[in-house]
C-alpha positions as CSV (number, residue, x, y, z in Angstrom):
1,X,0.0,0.0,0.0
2,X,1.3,2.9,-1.0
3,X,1.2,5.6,2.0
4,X,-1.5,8.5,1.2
5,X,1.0,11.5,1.4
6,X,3.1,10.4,-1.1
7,X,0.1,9.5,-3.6
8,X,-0.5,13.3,-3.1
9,X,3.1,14.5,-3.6
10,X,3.1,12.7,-6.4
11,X,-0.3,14.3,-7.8
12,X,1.0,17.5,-6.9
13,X,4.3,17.0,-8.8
14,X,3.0,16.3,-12.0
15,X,0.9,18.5,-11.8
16,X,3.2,21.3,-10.8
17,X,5.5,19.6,-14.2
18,X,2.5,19.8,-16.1
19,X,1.6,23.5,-15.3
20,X,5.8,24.1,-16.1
21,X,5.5,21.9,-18.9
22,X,2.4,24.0,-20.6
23,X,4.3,27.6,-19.0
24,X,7.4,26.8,-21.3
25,X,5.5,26.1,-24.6
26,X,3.6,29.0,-23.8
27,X,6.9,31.1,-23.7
28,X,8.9,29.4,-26.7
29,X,5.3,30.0,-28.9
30,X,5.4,33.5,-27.9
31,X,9.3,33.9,-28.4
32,X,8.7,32.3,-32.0
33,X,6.3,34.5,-33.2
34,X,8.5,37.2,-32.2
35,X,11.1,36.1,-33.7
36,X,8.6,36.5,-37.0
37,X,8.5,39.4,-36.5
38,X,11.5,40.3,-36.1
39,X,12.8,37.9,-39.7
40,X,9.5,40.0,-41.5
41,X,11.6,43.3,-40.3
42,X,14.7,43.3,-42.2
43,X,14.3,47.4,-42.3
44,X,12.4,50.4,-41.2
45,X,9.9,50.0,-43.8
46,X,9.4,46.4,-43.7
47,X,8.8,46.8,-40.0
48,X,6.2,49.1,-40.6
49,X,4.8,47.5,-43.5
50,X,4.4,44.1,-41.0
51,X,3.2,46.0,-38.1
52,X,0.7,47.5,-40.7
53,X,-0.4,44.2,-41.9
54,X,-0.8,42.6,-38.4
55,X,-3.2,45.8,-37.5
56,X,-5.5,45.1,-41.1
57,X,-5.4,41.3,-40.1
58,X,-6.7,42.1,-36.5
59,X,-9.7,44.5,-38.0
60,X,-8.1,48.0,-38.5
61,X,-9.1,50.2,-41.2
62,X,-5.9,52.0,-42.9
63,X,-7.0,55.9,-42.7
64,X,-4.5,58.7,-45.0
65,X,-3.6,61.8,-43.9
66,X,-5.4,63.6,-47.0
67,X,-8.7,61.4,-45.8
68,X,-11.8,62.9,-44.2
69,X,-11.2,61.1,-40.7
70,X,-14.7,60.1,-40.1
71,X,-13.6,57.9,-37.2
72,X,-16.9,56.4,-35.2
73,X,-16.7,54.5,-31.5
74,X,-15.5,50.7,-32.3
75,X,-14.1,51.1,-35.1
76,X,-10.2,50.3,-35.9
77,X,-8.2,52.5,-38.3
78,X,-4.5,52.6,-39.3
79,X,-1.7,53.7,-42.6
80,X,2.4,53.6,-42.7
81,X,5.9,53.7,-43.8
82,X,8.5,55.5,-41.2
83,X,6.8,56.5,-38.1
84,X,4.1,54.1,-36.9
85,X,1.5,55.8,-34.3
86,X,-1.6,53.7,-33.0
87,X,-4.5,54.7,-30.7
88,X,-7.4,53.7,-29.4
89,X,-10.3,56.1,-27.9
90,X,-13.4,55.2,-26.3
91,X,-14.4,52.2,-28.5
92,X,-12.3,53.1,-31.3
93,X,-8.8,51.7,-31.6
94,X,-6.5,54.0,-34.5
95,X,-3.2,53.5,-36.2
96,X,-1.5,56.3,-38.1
97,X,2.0,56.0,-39.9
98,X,4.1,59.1,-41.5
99,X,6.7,58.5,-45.1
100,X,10.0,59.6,-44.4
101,X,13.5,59.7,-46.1
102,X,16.6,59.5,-45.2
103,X,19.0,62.3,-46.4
104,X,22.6,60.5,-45.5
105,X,24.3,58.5,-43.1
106,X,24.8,59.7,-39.4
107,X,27.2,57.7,-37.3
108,X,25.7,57.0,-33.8
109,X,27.0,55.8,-30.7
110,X,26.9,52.0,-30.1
111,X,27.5,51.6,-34.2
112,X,30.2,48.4,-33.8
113,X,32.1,49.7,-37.3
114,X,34.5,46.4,-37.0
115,X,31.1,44.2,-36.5
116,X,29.6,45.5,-39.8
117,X,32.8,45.0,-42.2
118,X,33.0,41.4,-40.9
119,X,28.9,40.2,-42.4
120,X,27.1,39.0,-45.0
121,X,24.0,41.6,-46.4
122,X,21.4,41.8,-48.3
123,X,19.4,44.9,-50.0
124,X,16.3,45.7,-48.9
125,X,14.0,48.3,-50.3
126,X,14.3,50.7,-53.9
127,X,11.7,53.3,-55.2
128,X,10.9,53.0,-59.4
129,X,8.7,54.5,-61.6
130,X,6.3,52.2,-63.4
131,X,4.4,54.3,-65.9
132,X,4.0,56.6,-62.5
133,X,5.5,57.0,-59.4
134,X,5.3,53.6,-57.6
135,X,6.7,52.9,-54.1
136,X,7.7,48.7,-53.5
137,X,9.4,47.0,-50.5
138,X,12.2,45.3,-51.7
139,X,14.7,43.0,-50.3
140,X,17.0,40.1,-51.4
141,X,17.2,37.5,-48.7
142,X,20.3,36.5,-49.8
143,X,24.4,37.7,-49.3
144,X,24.8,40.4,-51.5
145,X,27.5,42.5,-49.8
146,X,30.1,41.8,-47.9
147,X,33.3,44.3,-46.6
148,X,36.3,41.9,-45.8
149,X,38.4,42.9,-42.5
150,X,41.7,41.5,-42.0
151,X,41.2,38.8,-39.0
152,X,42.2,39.8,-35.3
153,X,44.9,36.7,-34.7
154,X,46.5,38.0,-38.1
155,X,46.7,41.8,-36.2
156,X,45.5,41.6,-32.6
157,X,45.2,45.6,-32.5
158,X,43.2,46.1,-35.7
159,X,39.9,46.6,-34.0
160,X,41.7,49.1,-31.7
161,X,43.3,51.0,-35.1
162,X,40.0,50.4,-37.1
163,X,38.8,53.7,-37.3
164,X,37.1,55.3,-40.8
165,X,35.9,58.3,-41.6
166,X,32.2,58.0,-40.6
167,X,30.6,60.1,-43.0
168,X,33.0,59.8,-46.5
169,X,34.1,56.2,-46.2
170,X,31.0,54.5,-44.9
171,X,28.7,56.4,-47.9
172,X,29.2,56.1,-51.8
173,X,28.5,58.6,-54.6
174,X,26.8,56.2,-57.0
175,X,25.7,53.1,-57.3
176,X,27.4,50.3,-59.4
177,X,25.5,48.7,-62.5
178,X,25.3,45.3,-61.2
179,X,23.3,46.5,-57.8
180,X,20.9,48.4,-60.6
181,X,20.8,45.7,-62.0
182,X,20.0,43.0,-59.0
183,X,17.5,45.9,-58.1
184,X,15.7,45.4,-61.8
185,X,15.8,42.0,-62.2
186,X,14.5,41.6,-58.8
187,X,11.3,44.5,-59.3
188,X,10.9,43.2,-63.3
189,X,11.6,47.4,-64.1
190,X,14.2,48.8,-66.6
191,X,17.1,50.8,-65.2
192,X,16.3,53.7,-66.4
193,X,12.7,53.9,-64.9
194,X,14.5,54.2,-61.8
195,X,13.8,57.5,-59.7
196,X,15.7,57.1,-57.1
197,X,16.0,54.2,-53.9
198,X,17.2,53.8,-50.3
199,X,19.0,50.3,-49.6
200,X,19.7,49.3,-46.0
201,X,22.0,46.5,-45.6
202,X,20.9,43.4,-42.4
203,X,22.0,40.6,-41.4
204,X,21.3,37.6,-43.5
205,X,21.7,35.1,-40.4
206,X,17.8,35.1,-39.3
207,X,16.9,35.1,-35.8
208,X,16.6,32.4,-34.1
209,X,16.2,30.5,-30.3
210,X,19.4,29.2,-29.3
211,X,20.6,27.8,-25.6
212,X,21.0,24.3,-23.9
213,X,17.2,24.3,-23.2
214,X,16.2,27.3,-26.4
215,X,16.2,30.1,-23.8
216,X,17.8,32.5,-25.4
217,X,16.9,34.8,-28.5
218,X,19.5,34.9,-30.9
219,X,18.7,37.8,-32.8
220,X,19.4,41.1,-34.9
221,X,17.4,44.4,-34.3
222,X,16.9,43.4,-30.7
223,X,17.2,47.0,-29.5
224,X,13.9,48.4,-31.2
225,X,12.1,45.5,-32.5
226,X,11.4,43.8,-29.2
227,X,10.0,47.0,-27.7
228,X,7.9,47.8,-30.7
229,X,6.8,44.1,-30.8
230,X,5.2,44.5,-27.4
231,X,3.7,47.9,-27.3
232,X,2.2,46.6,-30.8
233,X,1.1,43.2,-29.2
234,X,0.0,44.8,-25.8
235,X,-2.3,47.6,-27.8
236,X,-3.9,44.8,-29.7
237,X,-5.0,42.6,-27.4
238,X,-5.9,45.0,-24.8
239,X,-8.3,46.2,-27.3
240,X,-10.2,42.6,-27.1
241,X,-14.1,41.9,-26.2
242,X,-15.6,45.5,-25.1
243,X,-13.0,47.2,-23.2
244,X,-12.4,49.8,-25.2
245,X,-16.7,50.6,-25.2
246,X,-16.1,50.9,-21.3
247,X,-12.8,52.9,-21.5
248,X,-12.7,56.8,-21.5
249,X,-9.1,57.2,-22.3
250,X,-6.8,57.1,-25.1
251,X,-4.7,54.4,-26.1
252,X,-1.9,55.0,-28.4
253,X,1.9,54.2,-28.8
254,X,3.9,55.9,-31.9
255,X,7.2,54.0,-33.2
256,X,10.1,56.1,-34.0
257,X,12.4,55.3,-36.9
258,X,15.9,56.2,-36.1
259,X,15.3,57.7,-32.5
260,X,19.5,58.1,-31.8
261,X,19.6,60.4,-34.5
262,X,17.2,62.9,-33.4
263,X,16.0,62.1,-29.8
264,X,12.8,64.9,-30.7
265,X,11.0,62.4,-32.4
266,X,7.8,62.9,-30.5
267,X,8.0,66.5,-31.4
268,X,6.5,65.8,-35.1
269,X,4.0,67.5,-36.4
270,X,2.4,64.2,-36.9
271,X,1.3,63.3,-33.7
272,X,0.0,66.3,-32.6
273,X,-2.0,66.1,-35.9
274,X,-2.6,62.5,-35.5
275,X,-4.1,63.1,-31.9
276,X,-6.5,66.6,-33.1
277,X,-7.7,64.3,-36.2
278,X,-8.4,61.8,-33.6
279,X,-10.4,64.0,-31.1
280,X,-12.3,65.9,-33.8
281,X,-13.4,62.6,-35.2
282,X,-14.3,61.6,-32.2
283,X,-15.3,64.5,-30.1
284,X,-16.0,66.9,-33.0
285,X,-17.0,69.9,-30.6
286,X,-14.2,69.8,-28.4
287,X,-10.7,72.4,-28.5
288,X,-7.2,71.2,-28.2
């Protein structure tokens, strides 16, 4: 006979590996669709143009900035490509994104430049004309580019003596014909329809989970993506069943492309118009 207290240790140990059990998928599902995310956003635009996608997939109506906002309680609403800002007010739940361009390189603090000479890359996005002025994500999954660096055993201090010009030898005056021509053959346009295009160079090792037991995320874009992933995530699903009909306040979180470069992001004109388009929809008789 086995003695009653150990029958209910025993209960309560599988159970307790059961509840662990079911906790650690829970975390690795969540970590993997993350890490989705994170593979989708190989650059600025691609992440905006996935969180865009998520928010039409989850019932959000894309609204433009030359659009009469005619934005009604319960109703979801959203548009993109460089800053991402999404709200939710009494019922409705809004997602407003603002086109921006880059006009050179800026070198930043925490820019590894002996990291970056040492990958693979591939291109991501290009502008062309088409019979008119189109705009079209691109991106090349595979190694394209790659800047060879002399390896440290070979000359222990040349990470130390690395040190190039930020702005005239990390930037290039024109483009080479065989990159116009990888950018054509890959968008089926002829070179000289071309208007112009901004490239951004990423990792072509995806993310992944990595660890003994797959607790770690192996991944590039960490810095931003993660947060963005989670105030985009959070919004969402706080927005399910009628919480937002019983909710006075507003709901919003903007993404910031580029936020080391110019740390006044949040002084754009775009969210203060984002927020007045968003209380005269709403509130049409009320003064900001």
């Amino acid at each position: 006979m086995v003695p009653l207290k150990t029958v209910s240790s025993s209960h309560g140990e599988a159970r307790q590996s059961l509840v662990m059990k079911s906790s650690k998928e829970a975390v690795q599902s969540a970590a993997k669709e993350f890490l989705h995310f994170v593979n989708k956003g190989v650059s600025p635009y691609h992440v905006v143009e996935e969180c865009r996608r998520r928010l039409l997939a989850a019932g959000f109506i894309e609204l433009k900035e030359s659009d009469q906002w005619d934005i009604k309680p319960s109703s979801k609403v959203s548009r993109g490509s460089g800053v991402l800002c999404t709200r939710s007010v009494r019922g409705p739940l809004h997602e407003v994104g603002q086109g921006s361009s880059a006009q050179g390189q800026s070198g930043v603090r925490g820019l590894m430049h002996e990291y970056f000479v040492t990958r693979n890359f591939s291109s991501l996005i290009a502008f062309a004309k088409d019979g008119q002025l189109v705009q079209r994500l691109f991106h090349v999954p595979r190694p394209l580019l790659r800047i060879p660096h002399l390896a440290i055993h070979l000359q222990r201090d040349v990470n130390d003596a690395f040190g190039p010009n930020k702005e005239n030898h990390l930037s290039v005056e024109k483009h080479h014909p065989a990159l116009v021509n990888v950018l054509c053959s890959e968008l089926g346009v002829e070179p000289e329809t071309l208007l112009d295009f901004e490239l951004c160079l990423a990792d072509t090792q995806p993310a992944a989970l990595g660890g003994v037991y797959q607790e770690f995320i192996y991944s590039p874009r960490l810095d931003n993506l993660h947060s963005c992933y989670c105030a985009l995530q959070g919004l969402m699903e706080s927005c399910s069943g009628d919480s937002l009909a019983k909710d006075p306040n507003v709901r919003m979180i903007t993404l910031y492309d580029n936020e080391e470069v110019s740390v006044k992001g949040t002084e754009l004109m775009v969210v203060t118009w984002c927020l007045q388009n968003n209380r005269f929809g709403v509130f049409p008789h009320t003064k900001i």
